[in-house]
PAKE-107692 format. One line per 10 residues: number of its first residue (from 1); for each residue x, y, z of N, C-alpha, C. Coordinates in steps of 0.001 Angstrom, whole numbers, always signed. Example, Ala and Ser with C-alpha at 12.3 -4.5 7.8 and 13.67 -1.06 7.14 Angstrom:
1) +13190,-5690,+7800,+12300,-4500,+7800,+13200,-3300,+7800; +12850,-2250,+7080,+13670,-1060,+7140,+12900,+30,+7870
***
This chain:
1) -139319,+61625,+137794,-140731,+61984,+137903,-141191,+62534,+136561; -142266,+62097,+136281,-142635,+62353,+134738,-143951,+63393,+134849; -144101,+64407,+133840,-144939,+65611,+134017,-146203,+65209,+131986; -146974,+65766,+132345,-147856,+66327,+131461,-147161,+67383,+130411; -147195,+67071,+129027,-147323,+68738,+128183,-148174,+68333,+126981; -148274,+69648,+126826,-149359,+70107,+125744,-149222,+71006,+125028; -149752,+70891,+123511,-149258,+72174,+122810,-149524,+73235,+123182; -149080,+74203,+122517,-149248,+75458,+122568,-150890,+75763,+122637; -151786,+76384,+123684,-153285,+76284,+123482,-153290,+77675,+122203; -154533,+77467,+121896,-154931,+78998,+121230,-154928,+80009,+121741
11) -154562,+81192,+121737,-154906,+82120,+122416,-156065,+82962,+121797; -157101,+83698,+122593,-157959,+84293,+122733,-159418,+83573,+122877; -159347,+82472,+122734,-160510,+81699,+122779,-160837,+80562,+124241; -161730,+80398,+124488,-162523,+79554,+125532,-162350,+77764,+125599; -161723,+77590,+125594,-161526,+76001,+125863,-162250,+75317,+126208; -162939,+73796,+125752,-164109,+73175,+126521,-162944,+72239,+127601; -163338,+72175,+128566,-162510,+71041,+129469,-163222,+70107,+129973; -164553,+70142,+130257,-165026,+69183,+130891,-166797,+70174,+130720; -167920,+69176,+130327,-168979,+69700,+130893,-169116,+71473,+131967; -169449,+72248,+131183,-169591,+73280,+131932,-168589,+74176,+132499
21) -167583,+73890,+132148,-166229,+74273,+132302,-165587,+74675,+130904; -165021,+75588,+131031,-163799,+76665,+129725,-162776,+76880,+130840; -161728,+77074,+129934,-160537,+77809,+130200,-159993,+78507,+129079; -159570,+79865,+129108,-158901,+80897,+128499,-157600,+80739,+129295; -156550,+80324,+128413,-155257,+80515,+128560,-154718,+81856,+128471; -154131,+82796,+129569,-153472,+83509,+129740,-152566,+83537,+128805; -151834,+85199,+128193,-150140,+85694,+127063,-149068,+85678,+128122; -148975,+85074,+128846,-147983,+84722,+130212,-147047,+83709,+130344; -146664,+83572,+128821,-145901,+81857,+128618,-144239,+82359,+129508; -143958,+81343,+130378,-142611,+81423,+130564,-142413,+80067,+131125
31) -141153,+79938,+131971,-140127,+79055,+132308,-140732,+78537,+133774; -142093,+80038,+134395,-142416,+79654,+135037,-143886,+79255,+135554; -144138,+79599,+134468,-145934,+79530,+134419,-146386,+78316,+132899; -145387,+77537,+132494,-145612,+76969,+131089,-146064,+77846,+129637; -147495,+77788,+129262,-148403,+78483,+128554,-148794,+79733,+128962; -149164,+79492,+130207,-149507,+80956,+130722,-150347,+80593,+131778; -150911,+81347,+132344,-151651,+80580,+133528,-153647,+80774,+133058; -153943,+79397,+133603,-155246,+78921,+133007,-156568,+79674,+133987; -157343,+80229,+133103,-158442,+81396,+133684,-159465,+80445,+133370; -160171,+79918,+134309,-161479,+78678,+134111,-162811,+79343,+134275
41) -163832,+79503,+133484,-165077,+79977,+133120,-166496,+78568,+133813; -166555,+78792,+134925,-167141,+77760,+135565,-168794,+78227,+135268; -169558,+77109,+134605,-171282,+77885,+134542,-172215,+77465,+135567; -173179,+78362,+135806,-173843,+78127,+137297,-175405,+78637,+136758; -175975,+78316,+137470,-177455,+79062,+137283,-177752,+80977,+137005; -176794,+81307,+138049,-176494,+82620,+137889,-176456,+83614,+137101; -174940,+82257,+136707,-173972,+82597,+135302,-172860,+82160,+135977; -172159,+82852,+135312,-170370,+82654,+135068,-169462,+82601,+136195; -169093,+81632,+136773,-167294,+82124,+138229,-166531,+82051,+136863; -165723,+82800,+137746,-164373,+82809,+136869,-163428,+82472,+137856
51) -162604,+81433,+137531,-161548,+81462,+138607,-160656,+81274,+138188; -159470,+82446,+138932,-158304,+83084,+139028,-158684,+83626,+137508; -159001,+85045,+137643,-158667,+86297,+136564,-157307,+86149,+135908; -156150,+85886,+136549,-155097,+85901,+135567,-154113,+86969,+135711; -153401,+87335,+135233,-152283,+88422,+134521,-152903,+89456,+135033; -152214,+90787,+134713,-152638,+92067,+134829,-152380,+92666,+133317; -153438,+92215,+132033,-153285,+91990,+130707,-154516,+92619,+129791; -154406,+93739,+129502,-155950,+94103,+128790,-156337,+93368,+128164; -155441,+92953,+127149,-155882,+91963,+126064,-156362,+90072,+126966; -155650,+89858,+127773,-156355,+88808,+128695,-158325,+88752,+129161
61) -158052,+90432,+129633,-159839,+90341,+130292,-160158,+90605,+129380; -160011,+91073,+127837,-160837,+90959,+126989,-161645,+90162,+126426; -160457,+88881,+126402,-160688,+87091,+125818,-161515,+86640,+126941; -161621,+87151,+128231,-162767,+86306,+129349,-163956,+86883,+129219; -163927,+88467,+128915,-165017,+88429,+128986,-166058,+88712,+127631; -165230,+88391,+126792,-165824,+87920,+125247,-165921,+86647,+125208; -165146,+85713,+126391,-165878,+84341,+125888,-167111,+84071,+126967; -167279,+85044,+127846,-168577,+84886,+128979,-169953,+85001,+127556; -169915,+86221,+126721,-170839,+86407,+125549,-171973,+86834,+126378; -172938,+86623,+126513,-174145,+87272,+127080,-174524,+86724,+128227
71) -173667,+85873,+128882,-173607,+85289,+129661,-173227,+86069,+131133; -173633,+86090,+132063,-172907,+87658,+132848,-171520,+86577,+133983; -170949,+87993,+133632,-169928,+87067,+135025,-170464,+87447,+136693; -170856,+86615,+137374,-171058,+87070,+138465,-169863,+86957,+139533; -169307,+86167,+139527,-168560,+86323,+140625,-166691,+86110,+140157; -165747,+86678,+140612,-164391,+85402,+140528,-163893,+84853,+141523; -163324,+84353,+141863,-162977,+83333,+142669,-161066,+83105,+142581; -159904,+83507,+143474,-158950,+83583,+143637,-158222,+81717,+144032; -157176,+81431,+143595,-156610,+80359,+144506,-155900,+80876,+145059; -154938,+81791,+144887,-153934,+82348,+145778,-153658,+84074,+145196
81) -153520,+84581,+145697,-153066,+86029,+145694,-151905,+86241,+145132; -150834,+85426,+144195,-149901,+85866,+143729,-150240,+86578,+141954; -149283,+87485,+141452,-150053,+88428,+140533,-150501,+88023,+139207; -149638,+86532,+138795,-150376,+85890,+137802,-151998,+85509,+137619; -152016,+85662,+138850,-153449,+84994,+139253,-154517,+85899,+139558; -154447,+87204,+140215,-154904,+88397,+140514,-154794,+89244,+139910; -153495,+89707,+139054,-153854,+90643,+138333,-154523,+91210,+137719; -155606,+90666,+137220,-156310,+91067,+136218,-157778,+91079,+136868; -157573,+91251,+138303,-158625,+90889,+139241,-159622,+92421,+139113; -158693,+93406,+138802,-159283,+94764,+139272,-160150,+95198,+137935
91) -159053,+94927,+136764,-159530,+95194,+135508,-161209,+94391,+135413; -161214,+93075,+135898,-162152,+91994,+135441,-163721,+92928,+136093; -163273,+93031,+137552,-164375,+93733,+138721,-164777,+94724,+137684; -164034,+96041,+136991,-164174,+97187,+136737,-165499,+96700,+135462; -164597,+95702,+134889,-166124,+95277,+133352,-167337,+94774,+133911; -167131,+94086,+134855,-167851,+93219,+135198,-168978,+93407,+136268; -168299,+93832,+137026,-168877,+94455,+138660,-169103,+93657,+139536; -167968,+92075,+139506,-168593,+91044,+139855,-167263,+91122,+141512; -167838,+90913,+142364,-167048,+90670,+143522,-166265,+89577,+143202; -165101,+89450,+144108,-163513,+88905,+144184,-163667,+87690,+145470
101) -163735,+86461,+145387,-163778,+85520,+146433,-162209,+85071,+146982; -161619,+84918,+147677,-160505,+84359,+148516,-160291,+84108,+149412; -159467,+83470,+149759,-158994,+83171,+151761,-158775,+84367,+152158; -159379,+84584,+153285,-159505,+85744,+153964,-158552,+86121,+154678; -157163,+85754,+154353,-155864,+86524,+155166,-155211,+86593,+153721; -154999,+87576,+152694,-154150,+87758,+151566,-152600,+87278,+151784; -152366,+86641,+150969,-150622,+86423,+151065,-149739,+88116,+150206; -150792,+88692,+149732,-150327,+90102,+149065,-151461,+91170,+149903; -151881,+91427,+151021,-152602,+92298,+151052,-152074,+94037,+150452; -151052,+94438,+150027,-150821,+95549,+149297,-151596,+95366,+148044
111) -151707,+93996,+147431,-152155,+93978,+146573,-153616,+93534,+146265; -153843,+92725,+146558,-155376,+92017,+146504,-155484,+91290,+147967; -157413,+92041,+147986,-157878,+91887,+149121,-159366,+90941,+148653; -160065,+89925,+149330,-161238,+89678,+148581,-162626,+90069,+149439; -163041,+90475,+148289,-164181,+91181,+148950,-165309,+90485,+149684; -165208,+89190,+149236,-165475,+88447,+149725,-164596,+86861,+150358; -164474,+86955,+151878,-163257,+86367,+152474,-164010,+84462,+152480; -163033,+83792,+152220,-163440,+82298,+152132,-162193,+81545,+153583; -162706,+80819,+153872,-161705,+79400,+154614,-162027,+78275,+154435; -161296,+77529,+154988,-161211,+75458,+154825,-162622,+74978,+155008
121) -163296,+75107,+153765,-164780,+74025,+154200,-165873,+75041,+153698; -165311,+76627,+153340,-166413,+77324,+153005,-167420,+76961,+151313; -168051,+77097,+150822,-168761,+76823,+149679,-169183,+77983,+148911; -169415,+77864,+147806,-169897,+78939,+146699,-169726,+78074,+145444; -170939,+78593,+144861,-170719,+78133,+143396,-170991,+76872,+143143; -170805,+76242,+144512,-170580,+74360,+144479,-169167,+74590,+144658; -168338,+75552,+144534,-167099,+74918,+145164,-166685,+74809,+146455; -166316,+73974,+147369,-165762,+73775,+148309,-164513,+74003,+148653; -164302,+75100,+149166,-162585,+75431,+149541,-162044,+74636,+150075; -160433,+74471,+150295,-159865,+73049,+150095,-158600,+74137,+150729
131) -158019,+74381,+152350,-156677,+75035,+152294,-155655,+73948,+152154; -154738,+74505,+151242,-153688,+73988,+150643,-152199,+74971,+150901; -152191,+75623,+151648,-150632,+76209,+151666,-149750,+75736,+151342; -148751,+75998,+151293,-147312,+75514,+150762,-146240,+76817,+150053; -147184,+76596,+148507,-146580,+77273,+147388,-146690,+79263,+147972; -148142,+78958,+148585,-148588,+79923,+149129,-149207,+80352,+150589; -148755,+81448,+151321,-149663,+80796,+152738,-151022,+81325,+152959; -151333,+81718,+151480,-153142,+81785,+151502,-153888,+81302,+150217; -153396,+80190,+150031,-153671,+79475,+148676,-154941,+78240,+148941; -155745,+78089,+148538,-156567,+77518,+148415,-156976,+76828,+147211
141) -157499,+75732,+147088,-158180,+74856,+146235,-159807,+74246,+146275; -159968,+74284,+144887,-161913,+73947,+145057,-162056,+72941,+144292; -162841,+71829,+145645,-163135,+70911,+144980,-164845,+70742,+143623; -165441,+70345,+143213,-166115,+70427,+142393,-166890,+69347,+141894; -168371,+68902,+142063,-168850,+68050,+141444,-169482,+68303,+139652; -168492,+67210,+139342,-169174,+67298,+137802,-170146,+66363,+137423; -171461,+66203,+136664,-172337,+65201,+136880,-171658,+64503,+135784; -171552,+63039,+136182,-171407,+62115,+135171,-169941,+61627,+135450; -168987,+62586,+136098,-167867,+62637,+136070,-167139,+62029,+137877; -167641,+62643,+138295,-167251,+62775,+139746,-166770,+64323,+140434
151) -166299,+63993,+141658,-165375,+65102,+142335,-163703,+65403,+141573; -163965,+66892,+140664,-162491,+67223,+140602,-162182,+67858,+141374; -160784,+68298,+140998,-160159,+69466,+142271,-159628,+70684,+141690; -160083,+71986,+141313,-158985,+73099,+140809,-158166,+73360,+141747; -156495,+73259,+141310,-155519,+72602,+142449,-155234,+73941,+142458; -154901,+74720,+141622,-154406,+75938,+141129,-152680,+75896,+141079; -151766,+76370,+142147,-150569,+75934,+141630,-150073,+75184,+143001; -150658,+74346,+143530,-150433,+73461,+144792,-150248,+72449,+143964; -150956,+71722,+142908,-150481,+70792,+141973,-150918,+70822,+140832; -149781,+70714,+140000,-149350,+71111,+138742,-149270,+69779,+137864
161) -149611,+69769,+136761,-149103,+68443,+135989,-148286,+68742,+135066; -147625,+70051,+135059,-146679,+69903,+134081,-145250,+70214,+134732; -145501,+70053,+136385,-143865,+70598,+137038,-144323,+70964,+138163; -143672,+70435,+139640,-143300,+70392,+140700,-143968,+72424,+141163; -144214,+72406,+142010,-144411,+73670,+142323,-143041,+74596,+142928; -142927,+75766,+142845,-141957,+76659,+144073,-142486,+76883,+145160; -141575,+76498,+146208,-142190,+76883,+147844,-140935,+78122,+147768; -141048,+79447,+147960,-140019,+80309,+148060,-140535,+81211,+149107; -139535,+80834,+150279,-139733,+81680,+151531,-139299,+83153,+151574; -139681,+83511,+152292,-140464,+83375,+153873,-141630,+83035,+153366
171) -142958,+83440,+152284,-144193,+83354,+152110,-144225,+81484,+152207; -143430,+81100,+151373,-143384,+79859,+150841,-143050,+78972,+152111; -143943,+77961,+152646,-143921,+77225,+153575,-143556,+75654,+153112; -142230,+74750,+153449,-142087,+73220,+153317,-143225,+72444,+153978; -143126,+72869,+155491,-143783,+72078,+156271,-145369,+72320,+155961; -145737,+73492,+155448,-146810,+73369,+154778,-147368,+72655,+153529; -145984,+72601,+152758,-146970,+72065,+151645,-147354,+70436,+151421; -145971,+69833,+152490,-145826,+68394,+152737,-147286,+67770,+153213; -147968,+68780,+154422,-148794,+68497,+155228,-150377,+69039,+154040; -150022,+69818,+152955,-151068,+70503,+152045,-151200,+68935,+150537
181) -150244,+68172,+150740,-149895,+66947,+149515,-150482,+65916,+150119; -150376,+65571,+151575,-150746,+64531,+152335,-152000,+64744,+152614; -152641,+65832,+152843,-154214,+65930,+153040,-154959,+65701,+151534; -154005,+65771,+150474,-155088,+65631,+149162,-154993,+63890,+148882; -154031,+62757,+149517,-154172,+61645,+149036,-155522,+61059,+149260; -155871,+60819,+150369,-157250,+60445,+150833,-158458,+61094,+149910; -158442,+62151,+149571,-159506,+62599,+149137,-159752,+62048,+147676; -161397,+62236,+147250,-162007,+61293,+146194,-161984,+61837,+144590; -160944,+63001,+144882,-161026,+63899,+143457,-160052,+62562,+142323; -161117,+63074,+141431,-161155,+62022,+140248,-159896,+62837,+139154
191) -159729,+64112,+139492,-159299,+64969,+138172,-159027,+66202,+138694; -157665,+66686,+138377,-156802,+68265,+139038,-157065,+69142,+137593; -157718,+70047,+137816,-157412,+71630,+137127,-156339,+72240,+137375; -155423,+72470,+137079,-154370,+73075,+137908,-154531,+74212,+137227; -153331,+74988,+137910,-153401,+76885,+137722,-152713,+77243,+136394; -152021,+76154,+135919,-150948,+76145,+134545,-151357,+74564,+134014; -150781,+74865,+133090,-150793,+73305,+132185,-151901,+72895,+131987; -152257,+71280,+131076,-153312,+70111,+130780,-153729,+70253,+132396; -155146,+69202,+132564,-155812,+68413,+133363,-154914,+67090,+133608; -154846,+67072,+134896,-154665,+65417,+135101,-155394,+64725,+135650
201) -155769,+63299,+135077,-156558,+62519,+135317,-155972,+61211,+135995; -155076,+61618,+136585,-154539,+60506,+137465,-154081,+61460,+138994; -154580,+61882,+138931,-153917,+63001,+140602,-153319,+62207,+141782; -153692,+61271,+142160,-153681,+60743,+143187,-151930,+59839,+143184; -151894,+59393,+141719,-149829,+58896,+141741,-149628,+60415,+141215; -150189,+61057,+141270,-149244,+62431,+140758,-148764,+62730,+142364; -149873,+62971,+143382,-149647,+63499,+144808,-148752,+62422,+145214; -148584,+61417,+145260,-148065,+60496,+145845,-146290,+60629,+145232; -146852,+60774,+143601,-145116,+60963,+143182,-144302,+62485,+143535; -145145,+63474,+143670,-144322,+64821,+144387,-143854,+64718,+145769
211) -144781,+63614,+146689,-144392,+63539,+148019,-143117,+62945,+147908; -143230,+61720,+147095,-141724,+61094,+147268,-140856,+62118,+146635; -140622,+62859,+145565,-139943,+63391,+145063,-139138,+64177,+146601; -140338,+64795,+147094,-139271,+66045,+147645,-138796,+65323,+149027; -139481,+64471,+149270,-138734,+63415,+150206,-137491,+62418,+149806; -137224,+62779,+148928,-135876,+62197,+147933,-134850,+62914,+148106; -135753,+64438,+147785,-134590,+65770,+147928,-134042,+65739,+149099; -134715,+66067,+150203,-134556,+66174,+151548,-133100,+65153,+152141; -133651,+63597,+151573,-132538,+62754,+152270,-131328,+63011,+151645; -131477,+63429,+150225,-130360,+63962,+149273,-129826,+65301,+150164
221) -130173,+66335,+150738,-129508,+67292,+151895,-129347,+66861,+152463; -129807,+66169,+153469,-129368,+65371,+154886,-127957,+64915,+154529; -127728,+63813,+153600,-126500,+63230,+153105,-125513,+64240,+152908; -125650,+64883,+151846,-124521,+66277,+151651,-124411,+66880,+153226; -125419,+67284,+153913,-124736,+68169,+154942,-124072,+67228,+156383; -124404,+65378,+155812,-123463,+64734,+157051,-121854,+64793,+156370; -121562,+65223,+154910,-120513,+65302,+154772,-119386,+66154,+154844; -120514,+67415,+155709,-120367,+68742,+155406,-120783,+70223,+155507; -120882,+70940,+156312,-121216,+71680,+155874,-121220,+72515,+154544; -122537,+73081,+154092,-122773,+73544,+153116,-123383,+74812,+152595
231) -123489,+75865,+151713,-124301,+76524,+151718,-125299,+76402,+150497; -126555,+77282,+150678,-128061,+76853,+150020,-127484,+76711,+148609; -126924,+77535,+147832,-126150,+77843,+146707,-125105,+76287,+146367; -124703,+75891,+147278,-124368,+74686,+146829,-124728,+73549,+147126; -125541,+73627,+148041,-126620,+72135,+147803,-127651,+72405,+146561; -127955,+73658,+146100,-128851,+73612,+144855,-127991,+72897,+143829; -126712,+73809,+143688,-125962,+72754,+142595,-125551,+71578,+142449; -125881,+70891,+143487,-125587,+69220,+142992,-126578,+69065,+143018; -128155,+69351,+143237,-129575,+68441,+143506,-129835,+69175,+142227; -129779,+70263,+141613,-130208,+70725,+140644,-129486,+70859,+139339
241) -129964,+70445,+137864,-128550,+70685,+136702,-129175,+72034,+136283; -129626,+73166,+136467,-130647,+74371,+136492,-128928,+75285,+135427; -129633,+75901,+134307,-128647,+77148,+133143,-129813,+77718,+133429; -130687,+77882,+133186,-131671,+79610,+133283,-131395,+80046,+134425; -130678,+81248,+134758,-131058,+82304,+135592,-132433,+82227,+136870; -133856,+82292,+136782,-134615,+81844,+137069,-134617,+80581,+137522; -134779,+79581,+137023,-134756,+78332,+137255,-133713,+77753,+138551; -132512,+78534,+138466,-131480,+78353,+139207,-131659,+79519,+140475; -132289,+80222,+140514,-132856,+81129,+142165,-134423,+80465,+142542; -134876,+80008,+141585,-136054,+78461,+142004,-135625,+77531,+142669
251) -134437,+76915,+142436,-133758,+75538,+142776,-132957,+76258,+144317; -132459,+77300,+144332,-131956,+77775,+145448,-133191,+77849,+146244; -134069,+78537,+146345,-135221,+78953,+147015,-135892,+77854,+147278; -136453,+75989,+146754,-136684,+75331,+147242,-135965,+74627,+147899; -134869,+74910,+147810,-133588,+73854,+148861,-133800,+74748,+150034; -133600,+76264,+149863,-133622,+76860,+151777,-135154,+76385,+152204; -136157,+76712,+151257,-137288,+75645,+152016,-137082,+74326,+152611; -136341,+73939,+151629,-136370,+72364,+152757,-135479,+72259,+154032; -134632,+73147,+154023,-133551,+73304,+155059,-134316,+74345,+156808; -135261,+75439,+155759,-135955,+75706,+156978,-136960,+74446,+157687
261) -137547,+73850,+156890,-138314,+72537,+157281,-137377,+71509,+158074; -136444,+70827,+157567,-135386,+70606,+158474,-134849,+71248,+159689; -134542,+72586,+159890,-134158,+73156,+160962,-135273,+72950,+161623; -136626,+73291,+161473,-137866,+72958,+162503,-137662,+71679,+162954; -137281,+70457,+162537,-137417,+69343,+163078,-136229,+69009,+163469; -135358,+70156,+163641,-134121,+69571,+164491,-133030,+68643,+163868; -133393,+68720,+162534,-132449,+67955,+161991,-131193,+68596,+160745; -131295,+70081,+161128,-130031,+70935,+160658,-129794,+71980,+161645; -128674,+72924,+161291,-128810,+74017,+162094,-127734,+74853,+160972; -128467,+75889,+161358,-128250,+76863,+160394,-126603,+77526,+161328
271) -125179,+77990,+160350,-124002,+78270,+160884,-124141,+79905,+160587; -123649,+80941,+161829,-123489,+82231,+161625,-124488,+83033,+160824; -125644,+82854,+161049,-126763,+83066,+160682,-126901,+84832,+160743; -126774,+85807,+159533,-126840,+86878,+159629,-128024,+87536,+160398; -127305,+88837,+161322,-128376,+89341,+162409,-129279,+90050,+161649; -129060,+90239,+160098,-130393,+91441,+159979,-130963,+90490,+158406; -131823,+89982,+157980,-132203,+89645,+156919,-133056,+90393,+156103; -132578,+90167,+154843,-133124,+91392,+153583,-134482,+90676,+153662; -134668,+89755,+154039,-136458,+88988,+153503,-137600,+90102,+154439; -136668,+90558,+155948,-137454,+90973,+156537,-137529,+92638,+155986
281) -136906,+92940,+154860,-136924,+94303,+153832,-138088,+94448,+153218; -138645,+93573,+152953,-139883,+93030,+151868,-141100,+92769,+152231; -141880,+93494,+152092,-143264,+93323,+152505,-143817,+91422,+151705; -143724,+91593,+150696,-144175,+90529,+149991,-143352,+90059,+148761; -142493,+89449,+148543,-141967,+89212,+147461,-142535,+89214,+146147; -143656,+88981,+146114,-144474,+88925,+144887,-144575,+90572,+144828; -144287,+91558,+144747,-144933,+92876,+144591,-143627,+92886,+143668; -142371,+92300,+143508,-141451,+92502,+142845,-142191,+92267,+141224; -143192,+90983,+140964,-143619,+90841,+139890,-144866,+91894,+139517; -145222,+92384,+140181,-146279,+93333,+139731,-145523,+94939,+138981
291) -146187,+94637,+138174,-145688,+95807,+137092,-145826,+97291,+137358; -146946,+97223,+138485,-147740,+98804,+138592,-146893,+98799,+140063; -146443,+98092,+140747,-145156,+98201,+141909,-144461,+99542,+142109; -144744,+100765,+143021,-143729,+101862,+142866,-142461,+101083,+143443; -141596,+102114,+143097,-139883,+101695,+143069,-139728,+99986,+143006; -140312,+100069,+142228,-139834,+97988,+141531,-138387,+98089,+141482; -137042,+99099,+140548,-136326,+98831,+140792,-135857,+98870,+142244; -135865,+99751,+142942,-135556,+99707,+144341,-136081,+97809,+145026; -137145,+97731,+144936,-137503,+96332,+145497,-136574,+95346,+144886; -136381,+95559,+143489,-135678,+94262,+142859,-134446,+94241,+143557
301) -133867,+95260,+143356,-132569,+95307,+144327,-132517,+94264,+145269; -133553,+94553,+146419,-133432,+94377,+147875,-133726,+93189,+147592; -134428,+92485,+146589,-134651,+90828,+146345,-133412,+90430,+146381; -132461,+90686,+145148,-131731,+90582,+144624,-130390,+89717,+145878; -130504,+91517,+146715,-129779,+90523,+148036,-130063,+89982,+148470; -131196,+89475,+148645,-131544,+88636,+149771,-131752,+87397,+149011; -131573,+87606,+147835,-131707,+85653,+147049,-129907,+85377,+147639; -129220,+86258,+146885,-127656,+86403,+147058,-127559,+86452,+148512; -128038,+86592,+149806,-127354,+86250,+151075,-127948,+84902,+151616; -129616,+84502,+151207,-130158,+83652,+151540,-129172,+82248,+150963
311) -128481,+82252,+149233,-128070,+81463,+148531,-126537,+81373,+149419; -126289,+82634,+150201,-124725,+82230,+150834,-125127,+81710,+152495; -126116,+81005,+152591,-126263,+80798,+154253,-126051,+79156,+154054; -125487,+79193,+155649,-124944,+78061,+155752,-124990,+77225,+156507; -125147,+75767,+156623,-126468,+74864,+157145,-125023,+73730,+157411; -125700,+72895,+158722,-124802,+71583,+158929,-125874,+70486,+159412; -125325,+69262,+159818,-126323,+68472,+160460,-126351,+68926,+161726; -127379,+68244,+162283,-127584,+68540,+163554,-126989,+67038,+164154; -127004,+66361,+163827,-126500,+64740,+164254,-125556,+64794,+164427
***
């Protein structure tokens, strides 16, 4: 499966992307966000959406709202509640005074709440909310008419053009995101914004090539576990060639996704399944990435085991 890249963007400045549209690239470059994650400056009669604030980064809301210029921000607009994307939600409100739009059940309510609650079909701005779970189970996408252009889609991180998304449970739903990939083929979007990386202008073999992908993976488990029982930790290592640290509790964490998706359909079963699970320790896994987190080390810990007991559980066929 072949991905999108792009150089390094500028940092501190406003990007043209399309008619009426900027993006300010987020200081958030990693292994798991590419560049950093993309803050889009949408213009309206009003003025300014901003969607997804970004980081929790002074120097970030500075660059948004020096590239708004006299322009006011009125509103932002969330795809999902995880802290790359929100962080910088409180700082932005505080300059700005502009209310917070999202799906109205937070996947972080410790952390971000929107002040104004959205669902499947609601509108603002001209955008049309679009639920997309999967990556997230309050993640949303807006579709968008551009004149001249057609219907795009800001996918946010439901689809990516520079790399496959993480479904990492419990938040992280398979059977959601399969059913969140299959509802975007039909639809008429010409062009994905995503939450990281370039624009893609082919979306539609992009959706089509992630479906097969993880439907590749899947028969690739099925096979290993008719030979065998196995645990998550070692079906990652043959489906995955993963040396980063990260990358390799990614590759673990989308294989027990697919294995919980499997167990729903009856086609694994999980062996000696521990009676007490660390996931149910954790309010939200994402509070581990938030910086302002009391006892972060304490939480990291309790991640820690529960990647390490989730990575030792152990799965057979059901056939």
């Amino acid at each position: 499966m072949s991905f999108l890249t792009e150089p390094e963007p500028p940092r501190g400045v406003a990007l043209d992307v399309l008619p009426g549209i900027r993006r300010v690239v987020a200081r958030n470059p990693s292994v798991m966000t590419y560049h950093g994650t993309n803050t889009y400056l949408l213009e309206g009669d009003e003025g300014l959406t901003v969607i997804d604030p970004g980081p929790d980064d002074a120097e970030h809301v500075a660059d948004v709202v020096r590239a708004a210029g006299k322009t006011p921000i009125v509103r932002l607009v969330l795809t999902h509640a995880h802290h790359d994307h929100h962080g910088a939600a409180k700082a932005m409100q505080s300059a700005t005074g502009a209310p917070a739009w999202g799906y109205h059940t937070s996947g972080t309510p410790s952390q971000f709440n929107a002040d104004q609650p959205l669902d499947d079909g609601d509108e603002v701005a001209g955008l049309k909310a679009v639920f997309t779970p999967g990556h997230a189970p309050d993640h949303l996408s807006f579709a968008y008419h551009v004149p001249g252009i057609g219907q795009i889609l800001f996918s946010g991180d439901h689809v990516m053009s520079w790399s496959s998304s993480i479904v990492n449970p419990p938040d992280g739903s398979m059977v959601d995101y399969y059913r969140s990939l299959e509802l975007l083929l039909p639809r008429p979007d010409t062009l994905y914004l995503p939450g990281h990386g370039p624009a893609d202008p082919n979306p539609h073999a992009l959706v089509e090539s992630l479906l097969k992908h993880r439907q590749m993976r899947e028969a690739t488990i099925l096979a290993e576990l008719k030979r065998g029982p196995a645990t998550v930790r070692q079906i990652a290592a043959q489906l995955y060639a993963k040396i980063n640290e990260h990358l390799q509790i990614a590759a673990e964490r989308n294989v027990l996704a697919h294995l919980r998706k499997l167990q729903a359909e009856a086609l694994v079963e999980e062996q000696d399944a521990p009676e007490e699970s660390y996931a149910d320790l954790l309010k939200n896994g994402d509070d581990l990435f938030n910086p302002e987190t009391e006892d972060r080390d304490a939480l990291m810990k309790v991640y820690r085991k529960m990647v390490d007991q989730d990575g030792s559980r152990r799965f057979s066929s059901a056939a």
